[in-house]
C-alpha positions in Angstrom: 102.5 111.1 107.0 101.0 110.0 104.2 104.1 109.3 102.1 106.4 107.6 105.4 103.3 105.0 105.7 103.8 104.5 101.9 107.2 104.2 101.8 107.2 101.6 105.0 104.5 99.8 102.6 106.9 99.8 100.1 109.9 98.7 102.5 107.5 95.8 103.6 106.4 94.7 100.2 110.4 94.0 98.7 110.7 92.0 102.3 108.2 90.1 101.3 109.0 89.6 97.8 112.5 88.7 99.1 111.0 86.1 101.2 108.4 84.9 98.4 105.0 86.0 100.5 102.2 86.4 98.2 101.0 89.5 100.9 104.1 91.5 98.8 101.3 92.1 96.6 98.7 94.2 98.9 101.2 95.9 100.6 102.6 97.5 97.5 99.0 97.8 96.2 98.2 100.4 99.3 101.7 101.6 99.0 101.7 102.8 95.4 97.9 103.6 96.0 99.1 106.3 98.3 102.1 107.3 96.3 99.7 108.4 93.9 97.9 110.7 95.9 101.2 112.2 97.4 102.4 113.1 93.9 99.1 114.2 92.8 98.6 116.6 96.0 102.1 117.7 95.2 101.6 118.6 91.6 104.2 116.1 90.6 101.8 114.5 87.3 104.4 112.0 85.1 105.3 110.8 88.7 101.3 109.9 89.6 100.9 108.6 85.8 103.9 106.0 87.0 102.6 104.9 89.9 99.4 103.9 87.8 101.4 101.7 85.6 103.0 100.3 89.1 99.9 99.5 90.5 99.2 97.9 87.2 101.9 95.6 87.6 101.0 94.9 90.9 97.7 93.5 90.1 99.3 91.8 87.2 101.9 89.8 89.5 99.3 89.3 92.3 97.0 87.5 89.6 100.0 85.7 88.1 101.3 84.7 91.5 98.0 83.2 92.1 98.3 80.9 88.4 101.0 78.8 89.8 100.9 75.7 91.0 102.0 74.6 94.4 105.1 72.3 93.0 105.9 75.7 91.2 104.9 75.3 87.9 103.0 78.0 85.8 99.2 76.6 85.3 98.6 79.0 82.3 100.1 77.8 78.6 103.2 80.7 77.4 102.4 79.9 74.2 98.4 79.1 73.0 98.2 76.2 70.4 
């Protein structure tokens, strides 16, 4: 049950990303959050270990998505001075 929730998170969170919500971001925090415990419960290790480096992202692009502007410019410098 566990891993169709996940996967309907997942489903929901490239929707949103298609339609440029920033709530892509939560819904593919829970969904890789519980992706994690399926492949852990399942024994399946290098699979958990990549779902930590997709939740990393996650946060990443949910932090980043909040740094730009409303005209859609990035806030933060590329390049420090």
């Amino acid at each position: 049950m566990i891993e169709i929730i996940g996967a309907l998170l997942t489903l929901t969170s490239a929707i949103l990303t298609n339609r440029s919500n920033i709530y892509c971001w939560p819904a593919s925090i829970i969904g890789v959050i519980m992706y994690f415990f399926v492949f852990m419960t399942n024994g399946f290790h290098g699979q958990a270990i990549l779902q930590i480096l997709f939740l990393l992202q996650s946060i990443y692009g949910w932090y980043y998505w909040n740094k730009v502007g409303t005209n859609g410019v990035v806030t933060m410098p590329l390049f420090s001075t």
